[in-house]
Structures are given as C-alpha cells and as structure tokens.
MOPAC internal coordinates of N, CA, C and O (Angstrom, degrees):
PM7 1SCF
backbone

  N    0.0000 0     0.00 0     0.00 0    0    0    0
  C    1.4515 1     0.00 0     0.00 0    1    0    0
  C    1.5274 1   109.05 1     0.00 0    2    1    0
  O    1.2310 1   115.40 1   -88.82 1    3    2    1
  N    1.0800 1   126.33 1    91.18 1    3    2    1
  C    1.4746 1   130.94 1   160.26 1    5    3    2
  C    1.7439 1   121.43 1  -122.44 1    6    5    3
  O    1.2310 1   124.68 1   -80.33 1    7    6    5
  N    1.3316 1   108.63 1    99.67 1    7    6    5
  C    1.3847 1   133.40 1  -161.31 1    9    7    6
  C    1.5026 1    94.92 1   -59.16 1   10    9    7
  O    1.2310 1   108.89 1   142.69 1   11   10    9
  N    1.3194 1   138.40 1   -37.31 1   11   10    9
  C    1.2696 1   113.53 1   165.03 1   13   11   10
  C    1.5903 1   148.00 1   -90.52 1   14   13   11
  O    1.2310 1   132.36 1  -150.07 1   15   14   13
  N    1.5390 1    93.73 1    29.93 1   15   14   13
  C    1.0725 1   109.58 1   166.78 1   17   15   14
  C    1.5641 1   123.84 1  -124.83 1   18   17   15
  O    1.2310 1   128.20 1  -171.97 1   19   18   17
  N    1.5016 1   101.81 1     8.03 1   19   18   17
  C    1.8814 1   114.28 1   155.82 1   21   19   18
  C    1.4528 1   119.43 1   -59.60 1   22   21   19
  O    1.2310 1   129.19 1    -7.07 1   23   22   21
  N    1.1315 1    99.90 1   172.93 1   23   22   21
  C    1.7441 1   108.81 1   178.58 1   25   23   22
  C    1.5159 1    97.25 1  -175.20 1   26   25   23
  O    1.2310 1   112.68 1  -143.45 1   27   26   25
  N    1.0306 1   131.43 1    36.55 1   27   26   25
  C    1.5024 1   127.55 1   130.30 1   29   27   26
  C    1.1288 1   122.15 1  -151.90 1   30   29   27
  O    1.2310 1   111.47 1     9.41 1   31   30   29
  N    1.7095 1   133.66 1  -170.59 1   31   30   29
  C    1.1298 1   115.36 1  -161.62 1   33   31   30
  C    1.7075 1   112.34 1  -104.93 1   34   33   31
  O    1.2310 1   123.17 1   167.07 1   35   34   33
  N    1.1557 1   111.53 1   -12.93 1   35   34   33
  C    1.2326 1   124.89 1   154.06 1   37   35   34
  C    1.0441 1   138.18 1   -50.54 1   38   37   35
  O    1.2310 1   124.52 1   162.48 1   39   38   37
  N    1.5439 1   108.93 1   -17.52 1   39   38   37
  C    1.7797 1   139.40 1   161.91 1   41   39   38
  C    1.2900 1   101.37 1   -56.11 1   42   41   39
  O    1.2310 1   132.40 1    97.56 1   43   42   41
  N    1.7328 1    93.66 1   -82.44 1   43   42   41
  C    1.7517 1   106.79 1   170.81 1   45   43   42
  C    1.1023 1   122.53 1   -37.47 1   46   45   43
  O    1.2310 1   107.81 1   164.23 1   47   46   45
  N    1.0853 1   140.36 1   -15.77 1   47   46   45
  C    1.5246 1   125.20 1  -162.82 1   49   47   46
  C    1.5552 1    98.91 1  -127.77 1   50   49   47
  O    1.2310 1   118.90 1  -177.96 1   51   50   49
  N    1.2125 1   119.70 1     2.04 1   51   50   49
  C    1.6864 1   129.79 1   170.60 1   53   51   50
  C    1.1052 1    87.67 1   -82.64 1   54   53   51
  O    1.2310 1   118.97 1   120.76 1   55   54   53
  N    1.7375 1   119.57 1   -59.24 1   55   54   53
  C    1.6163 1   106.32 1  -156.18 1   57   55   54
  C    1.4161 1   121.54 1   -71.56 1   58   57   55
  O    1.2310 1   127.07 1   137.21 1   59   58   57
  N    1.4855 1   104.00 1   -42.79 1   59   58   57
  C    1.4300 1   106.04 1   155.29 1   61   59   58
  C    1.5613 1   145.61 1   -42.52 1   62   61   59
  O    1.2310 1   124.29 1   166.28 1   63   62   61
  N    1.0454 1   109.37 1   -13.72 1   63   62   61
  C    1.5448 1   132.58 1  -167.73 1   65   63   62
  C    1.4977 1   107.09 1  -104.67 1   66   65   63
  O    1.2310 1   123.93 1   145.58 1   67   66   65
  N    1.7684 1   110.07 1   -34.42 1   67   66   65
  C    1.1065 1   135.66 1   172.16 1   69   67   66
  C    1.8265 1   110.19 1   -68.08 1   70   69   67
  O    1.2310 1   129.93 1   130.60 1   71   70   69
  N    1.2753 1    98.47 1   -49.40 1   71   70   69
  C    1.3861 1   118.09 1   177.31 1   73   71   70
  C    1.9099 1   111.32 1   -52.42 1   74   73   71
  O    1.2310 1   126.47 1   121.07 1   75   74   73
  N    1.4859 1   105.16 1   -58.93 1   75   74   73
  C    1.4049 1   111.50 1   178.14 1   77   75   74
  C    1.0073 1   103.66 1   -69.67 1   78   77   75
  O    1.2310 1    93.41 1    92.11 1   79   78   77
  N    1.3572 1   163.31 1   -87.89 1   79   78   77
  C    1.5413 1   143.49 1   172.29 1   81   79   78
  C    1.4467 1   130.08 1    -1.46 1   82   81   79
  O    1.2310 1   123.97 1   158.82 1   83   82   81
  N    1.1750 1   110.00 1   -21.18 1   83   82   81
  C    1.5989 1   130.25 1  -158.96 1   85   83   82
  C    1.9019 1    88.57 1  -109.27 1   86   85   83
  O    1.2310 1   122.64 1   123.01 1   87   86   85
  N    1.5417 1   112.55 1   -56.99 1   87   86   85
  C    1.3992 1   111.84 1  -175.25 1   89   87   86
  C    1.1539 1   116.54 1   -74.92 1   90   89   87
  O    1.2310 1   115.47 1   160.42 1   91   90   89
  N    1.8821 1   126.20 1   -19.58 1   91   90   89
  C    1.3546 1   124.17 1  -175.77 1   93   91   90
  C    1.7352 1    99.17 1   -81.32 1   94   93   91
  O    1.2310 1   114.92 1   157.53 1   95   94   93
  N    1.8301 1   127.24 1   -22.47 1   95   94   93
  C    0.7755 1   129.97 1  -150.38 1   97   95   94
  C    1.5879 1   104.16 1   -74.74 1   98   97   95
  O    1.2310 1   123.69 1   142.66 1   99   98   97
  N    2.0271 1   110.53 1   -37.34 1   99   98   97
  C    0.9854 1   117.35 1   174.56 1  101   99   98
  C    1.7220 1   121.32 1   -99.69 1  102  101   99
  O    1.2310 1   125.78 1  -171.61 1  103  102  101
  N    1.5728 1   106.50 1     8.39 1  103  102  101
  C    1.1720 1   102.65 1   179.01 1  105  103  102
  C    2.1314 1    97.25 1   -72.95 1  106  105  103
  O    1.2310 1   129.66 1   140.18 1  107  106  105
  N    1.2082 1    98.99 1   -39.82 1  107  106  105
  C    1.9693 1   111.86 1   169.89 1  109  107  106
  C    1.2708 1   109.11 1   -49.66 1  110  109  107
  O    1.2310 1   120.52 1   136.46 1  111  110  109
  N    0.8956 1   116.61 1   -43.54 1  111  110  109
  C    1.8052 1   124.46 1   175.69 1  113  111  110
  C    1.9600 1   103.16 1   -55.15 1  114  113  111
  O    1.2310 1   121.61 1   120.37 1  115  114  113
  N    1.4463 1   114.53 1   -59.63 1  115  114  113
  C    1.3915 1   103.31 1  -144.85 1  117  115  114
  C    1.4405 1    84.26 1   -92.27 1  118  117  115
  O    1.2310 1   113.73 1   167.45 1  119  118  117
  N    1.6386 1   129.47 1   -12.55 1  119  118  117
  C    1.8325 1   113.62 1   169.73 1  121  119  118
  C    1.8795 1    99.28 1   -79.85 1  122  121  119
  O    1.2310 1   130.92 1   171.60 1  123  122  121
  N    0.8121 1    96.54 1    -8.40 1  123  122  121
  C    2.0100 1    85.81 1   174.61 1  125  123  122
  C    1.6069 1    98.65 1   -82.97 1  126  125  123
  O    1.2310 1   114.86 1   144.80 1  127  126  125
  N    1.4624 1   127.36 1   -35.20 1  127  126  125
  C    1.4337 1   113.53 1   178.03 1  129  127  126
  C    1.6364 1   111.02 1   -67.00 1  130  129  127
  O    1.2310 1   129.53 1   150.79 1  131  130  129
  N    1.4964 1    99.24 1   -29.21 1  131  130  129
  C    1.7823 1   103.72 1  -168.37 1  133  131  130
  C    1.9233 1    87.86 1   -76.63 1  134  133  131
  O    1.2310 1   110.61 1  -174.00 1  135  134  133
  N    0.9976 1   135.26 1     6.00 1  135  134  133
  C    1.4368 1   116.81 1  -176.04 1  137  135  134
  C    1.7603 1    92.22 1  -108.75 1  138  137  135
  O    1.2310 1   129.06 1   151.65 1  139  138  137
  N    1.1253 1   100.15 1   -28.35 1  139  138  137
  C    1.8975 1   107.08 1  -164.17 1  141  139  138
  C    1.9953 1    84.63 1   -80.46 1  142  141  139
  O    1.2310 1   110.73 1   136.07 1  143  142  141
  N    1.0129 1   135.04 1   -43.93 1  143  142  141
  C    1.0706 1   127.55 1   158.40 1  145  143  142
  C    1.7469 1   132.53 1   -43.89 1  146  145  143
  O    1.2310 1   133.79 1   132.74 1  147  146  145
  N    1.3046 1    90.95 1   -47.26 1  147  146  145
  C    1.6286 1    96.39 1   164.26 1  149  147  146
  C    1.2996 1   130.70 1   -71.86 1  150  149  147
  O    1.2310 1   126.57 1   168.84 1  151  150  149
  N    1.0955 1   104.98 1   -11.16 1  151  150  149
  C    1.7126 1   120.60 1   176.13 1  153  151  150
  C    1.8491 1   104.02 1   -87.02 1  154  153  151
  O    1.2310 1   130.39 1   114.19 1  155  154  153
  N    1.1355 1    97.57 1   -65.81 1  155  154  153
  C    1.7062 1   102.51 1  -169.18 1  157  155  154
  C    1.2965 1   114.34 1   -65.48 1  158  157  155
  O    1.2310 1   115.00 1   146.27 1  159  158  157
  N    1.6126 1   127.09 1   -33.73 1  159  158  157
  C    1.4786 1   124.99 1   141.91 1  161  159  158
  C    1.4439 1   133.14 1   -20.28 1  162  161  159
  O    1.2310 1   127.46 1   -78.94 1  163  162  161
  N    1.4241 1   103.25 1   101.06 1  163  162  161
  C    1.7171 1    96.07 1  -179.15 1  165  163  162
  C    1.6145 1   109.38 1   -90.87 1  166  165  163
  O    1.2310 1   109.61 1   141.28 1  167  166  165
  N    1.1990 1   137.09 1   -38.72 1  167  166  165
  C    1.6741 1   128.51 1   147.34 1  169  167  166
  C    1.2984 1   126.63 1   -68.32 1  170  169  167
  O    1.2310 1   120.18 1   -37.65 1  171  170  169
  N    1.2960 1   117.27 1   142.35 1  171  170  169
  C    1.2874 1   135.78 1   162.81 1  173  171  170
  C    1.3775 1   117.45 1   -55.39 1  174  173  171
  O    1.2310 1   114.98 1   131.20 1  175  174  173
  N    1.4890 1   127.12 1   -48.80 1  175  174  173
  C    1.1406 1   139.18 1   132.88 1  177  175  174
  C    1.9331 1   126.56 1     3.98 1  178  177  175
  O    1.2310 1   132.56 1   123.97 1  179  178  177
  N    1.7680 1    93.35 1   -56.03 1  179  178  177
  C    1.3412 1   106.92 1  -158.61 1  181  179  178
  C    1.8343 1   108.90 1   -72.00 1  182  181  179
  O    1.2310 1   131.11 1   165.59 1  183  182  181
  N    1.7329 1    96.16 1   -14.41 1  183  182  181
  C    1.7150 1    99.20 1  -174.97 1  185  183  182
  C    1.7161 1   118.80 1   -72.85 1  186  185  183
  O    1.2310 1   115.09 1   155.58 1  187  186  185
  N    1.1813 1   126.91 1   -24.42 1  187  186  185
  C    1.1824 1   146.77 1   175.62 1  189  187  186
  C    1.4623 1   109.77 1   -77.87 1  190  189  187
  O    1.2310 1   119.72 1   -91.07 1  191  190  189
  N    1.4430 1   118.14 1    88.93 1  191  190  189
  C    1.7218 1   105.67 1  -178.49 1  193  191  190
  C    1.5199 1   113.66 1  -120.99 1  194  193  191
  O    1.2310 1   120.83 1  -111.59 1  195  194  193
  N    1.2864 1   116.03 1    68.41 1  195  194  193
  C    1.7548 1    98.62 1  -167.18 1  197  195  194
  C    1.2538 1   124.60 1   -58.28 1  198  197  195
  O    1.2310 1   120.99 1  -161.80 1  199  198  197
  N    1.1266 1   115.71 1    18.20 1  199  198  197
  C    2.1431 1   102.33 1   170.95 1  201  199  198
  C    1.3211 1    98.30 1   -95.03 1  202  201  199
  O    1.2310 1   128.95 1   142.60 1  203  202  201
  N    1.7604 1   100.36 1   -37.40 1  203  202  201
  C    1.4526 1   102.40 1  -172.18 1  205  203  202
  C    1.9324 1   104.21 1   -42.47 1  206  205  203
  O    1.2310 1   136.49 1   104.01 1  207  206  205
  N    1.8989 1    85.67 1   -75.99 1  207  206  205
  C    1.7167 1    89.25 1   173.37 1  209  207  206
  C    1.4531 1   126.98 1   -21.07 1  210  209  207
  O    1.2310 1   123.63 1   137.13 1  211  210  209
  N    1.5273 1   110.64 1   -42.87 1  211  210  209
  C    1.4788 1   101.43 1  -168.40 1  213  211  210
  C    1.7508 1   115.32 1   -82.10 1  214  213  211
  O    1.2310 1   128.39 1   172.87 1  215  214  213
  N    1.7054 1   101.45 1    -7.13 1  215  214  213
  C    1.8352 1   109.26 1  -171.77 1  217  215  214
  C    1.6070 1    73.02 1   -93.10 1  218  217  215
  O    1.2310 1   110.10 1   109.36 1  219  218  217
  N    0.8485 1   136.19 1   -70.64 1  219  218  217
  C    1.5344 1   120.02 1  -154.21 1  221  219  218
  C    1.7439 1   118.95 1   -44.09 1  222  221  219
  O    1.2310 1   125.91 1   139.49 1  223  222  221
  N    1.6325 1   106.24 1   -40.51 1  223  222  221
  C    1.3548 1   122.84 1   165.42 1  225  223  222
  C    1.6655 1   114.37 1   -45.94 1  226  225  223
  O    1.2310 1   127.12 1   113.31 1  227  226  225
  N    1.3570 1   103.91 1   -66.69 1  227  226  225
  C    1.2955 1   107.24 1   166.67 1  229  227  226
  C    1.5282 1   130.75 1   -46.21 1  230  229  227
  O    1.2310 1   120.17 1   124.52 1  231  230  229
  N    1.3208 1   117.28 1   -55.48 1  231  230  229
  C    0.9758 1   115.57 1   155.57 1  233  231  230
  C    1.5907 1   141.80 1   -42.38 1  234  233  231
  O    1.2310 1   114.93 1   149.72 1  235  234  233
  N    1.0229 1   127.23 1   -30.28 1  235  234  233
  C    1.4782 1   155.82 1   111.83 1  237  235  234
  C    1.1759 1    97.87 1   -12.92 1  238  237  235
  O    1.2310 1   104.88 1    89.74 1  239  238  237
  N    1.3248 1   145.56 1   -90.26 1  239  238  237
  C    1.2573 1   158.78 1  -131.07 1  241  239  238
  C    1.9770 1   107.74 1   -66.30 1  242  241  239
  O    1.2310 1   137.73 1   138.89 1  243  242  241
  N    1.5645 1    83.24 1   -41.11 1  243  242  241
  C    1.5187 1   106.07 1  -172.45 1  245  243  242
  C    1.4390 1   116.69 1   -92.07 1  246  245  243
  O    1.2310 1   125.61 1   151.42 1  247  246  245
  N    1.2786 1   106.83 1   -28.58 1  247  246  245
  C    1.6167 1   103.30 1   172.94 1  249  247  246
  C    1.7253 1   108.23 1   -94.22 1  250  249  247
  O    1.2310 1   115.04 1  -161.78 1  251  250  249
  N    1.4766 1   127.01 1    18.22 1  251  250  249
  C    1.3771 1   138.40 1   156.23 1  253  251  250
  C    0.7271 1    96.26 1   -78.62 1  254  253  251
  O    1.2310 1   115.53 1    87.39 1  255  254  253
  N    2.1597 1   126.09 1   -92.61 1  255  254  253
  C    1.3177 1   128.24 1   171.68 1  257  255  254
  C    1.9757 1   126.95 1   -11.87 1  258  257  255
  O    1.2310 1   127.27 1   156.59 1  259  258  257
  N    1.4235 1   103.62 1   -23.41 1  259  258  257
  C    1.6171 1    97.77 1  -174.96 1  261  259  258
  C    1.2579 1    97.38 1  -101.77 1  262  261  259
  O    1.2310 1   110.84 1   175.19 1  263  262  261
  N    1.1621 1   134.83 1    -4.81 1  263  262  261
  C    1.7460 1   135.44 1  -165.75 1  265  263  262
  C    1.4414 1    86.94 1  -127.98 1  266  265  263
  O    1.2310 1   104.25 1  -156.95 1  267  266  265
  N    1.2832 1   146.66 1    23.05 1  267  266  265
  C    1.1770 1   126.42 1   166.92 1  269  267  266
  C    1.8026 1   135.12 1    60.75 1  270  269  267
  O    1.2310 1   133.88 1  -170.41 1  271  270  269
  N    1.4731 1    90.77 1     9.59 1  271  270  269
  C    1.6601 1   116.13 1  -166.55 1  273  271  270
  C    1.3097 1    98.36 1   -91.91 1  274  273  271
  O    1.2310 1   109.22 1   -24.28 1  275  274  273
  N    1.7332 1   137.80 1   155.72 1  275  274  273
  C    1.2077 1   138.25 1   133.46 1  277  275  274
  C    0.7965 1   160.42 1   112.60 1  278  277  275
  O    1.2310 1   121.35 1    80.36 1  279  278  277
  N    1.9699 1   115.01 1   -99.64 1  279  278  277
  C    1.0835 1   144.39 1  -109.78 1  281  279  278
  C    1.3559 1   122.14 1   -37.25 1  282  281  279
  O    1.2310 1   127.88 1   118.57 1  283  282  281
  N    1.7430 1   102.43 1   -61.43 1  283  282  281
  C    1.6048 1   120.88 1   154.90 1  285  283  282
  C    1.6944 1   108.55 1   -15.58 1  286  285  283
  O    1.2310 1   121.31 1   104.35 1  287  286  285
  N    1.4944 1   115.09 1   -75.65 1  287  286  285
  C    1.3563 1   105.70 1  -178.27 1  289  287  286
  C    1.2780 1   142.72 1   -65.49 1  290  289  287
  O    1.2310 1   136.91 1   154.23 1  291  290  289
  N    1.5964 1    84.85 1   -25.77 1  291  290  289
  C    1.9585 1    87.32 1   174.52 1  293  291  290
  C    1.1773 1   126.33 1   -83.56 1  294  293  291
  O    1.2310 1   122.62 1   157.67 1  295  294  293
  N    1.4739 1   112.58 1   -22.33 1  295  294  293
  C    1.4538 1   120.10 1   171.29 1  297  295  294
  C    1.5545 1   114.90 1   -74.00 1  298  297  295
  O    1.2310 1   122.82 1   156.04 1  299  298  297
  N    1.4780 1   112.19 1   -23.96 1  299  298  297
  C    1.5003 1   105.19 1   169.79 1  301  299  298
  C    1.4058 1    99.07 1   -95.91 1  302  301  299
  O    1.2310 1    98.20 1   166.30 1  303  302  301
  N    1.0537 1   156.60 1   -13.70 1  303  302  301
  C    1.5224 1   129.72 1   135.11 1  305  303  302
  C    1.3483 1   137.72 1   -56.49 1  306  305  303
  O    1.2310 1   121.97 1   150.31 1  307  306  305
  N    1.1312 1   113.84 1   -29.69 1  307  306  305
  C    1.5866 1   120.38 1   149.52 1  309  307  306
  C    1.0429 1   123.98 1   -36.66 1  310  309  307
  O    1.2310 1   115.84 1   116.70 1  311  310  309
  N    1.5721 1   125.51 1   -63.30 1  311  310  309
  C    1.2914 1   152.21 1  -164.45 1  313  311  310
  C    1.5826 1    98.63 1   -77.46 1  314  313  311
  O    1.2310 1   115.14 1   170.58 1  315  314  313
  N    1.3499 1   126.82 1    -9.42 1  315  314  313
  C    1.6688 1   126.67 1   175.84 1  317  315  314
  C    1.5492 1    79.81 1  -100.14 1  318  317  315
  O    1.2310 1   117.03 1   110.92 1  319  318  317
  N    1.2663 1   123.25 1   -69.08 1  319  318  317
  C    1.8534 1   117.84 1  -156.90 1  321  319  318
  C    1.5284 1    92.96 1   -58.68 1  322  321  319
  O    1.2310 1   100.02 1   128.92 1  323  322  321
  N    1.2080 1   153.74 1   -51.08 1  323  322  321
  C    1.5078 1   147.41 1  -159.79 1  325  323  322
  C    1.8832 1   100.54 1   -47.98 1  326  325  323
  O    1.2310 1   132.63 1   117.08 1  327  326  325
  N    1.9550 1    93.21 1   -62.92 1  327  326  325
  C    1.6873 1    96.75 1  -175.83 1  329  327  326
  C    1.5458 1   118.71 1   -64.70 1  330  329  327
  O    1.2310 1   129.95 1   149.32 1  331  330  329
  N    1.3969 1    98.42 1   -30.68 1  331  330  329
  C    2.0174 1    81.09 1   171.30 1  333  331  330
  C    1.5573 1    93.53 1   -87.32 1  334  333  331
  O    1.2310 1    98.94 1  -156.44 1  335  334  333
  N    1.2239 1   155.46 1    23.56 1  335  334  333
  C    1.3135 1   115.71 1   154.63 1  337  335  334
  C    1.2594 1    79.93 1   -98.58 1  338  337  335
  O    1.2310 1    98.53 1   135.76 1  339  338  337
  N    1.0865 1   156.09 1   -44.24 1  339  338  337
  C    1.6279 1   126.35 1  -161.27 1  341  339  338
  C    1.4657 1   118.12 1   -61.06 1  342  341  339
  O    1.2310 1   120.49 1   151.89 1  343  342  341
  N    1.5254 1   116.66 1   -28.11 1  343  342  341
  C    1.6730 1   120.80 1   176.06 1  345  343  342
  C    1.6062 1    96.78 1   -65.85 1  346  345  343
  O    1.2310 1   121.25 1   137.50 1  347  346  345
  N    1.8158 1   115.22 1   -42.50 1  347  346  345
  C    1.7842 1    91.19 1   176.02 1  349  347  346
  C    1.3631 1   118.48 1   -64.34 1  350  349  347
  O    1.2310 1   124.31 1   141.70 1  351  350  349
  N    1.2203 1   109.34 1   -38.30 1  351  350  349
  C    1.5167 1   111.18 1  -157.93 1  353  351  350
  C    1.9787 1    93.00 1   -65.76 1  354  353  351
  O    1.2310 1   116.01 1   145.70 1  355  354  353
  N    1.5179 1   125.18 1   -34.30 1  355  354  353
  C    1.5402 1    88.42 1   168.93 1  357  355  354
  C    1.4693 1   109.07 1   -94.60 1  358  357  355
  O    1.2310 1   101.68 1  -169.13 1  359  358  357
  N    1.0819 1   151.03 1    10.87 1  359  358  357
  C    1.3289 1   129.35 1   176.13 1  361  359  358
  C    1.6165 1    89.59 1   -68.83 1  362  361  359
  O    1.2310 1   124.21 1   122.90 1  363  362  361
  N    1.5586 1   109.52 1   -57.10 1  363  362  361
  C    1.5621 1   111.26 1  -177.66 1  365  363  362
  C    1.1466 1   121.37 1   -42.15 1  366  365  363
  O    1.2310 1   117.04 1   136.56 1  367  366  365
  N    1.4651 1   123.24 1   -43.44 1  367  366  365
  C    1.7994 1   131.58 1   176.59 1  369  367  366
  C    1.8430 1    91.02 1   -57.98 1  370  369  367
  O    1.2310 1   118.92 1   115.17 1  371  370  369
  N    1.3581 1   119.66 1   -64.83 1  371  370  369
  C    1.6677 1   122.44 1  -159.37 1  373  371  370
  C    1.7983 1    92.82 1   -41.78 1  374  373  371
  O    1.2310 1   133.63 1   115.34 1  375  374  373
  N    1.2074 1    91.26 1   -64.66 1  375  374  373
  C    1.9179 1    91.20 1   175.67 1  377  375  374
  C    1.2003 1   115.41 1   -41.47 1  378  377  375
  O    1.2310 1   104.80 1   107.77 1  379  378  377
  N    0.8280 1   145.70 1   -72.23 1  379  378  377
  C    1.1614 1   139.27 1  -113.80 1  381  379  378
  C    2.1191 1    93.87 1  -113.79 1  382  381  379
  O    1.2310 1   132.89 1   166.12 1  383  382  381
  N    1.7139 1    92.69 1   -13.88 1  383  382  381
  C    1.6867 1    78.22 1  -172.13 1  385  383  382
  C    1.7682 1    95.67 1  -110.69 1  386  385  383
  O    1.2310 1   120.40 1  -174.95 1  387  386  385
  N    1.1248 1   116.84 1     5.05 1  387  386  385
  C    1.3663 1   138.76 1   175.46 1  389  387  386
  C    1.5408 1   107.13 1   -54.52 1  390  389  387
  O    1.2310 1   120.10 1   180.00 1  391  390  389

C-alpha cells in the first residue's frame, strides 16, 4: 500500500478500507487494556486520570509531529477516544466489581 503510487480511486478506497480494518483491529486491542484496567482497579475513582490523559495526548501529539500527520487533529481525536475509553473502562469496573 503506497498511496503515492495509485492512480485511481478504487486504489484509495481499497487502501483505506484496508486501513480501517487494521485501526478497528487495534481500536479492540486498546478497549481490552481499558477492561484489564477495570479489573485490576480497586477504586472507581482510580479510572479518571487527567495527567495520565494529558501524557497520552501528548504523546499523540509527538508521534504526529514524527510521521508528519496532524497534530491539531489527532490530539483532538485522541482526546474523544481517551473519554470514551474512560466511560468503558467504568461501565466495565461497575460490572465487573458489582
């Protein structure tokens, strides 16, 4: 897959399609950590961490800047994926400590 060497749009939209399969694959990956988090958490309290949020943001921020991607956008998509994994990670804690 190297997008600059397509020439139609059917390219694009293979790779892209290819692409979301690949991101939904690990978006499953990082809510299985937010569940392995909700488990080993002994407060309810403990799911809400904003420095954390803000190193993860950052971090984000910086691995755009090194890939030439962004930043602006990924960090405000980050900052949407961070807060819904924290709403899973307690529905998952309520479960699971229920």
């Amino acid at each position: 897959m190297n997008p600059e060497s397509y020439s139609t749009m059917e390219q694009v939209r293979a790779g892209v399609d290819n692409l979301d399969r690949q991101i939904v694959a690990l978006l499953a990956q990082r809510f299985a950590h937010m569940r392995a988090a909700a488990r080993i958490k002994e407060e309810r309290s403990a799911v809400r961490d904003e420095a954390r949020k803000a190193e993860v943001i950052q971090n984000v921020r910086e691995e755009a800047a090194r890939q030439g991607a962004p930043e602006d956008i990924l960090a405000a998509l980050w900052d949407q994926l961070v807060e819904a994994s924290i709403a899973y990670e307690m529905t998952e804690f309520d479960r699971l400590k229920a």
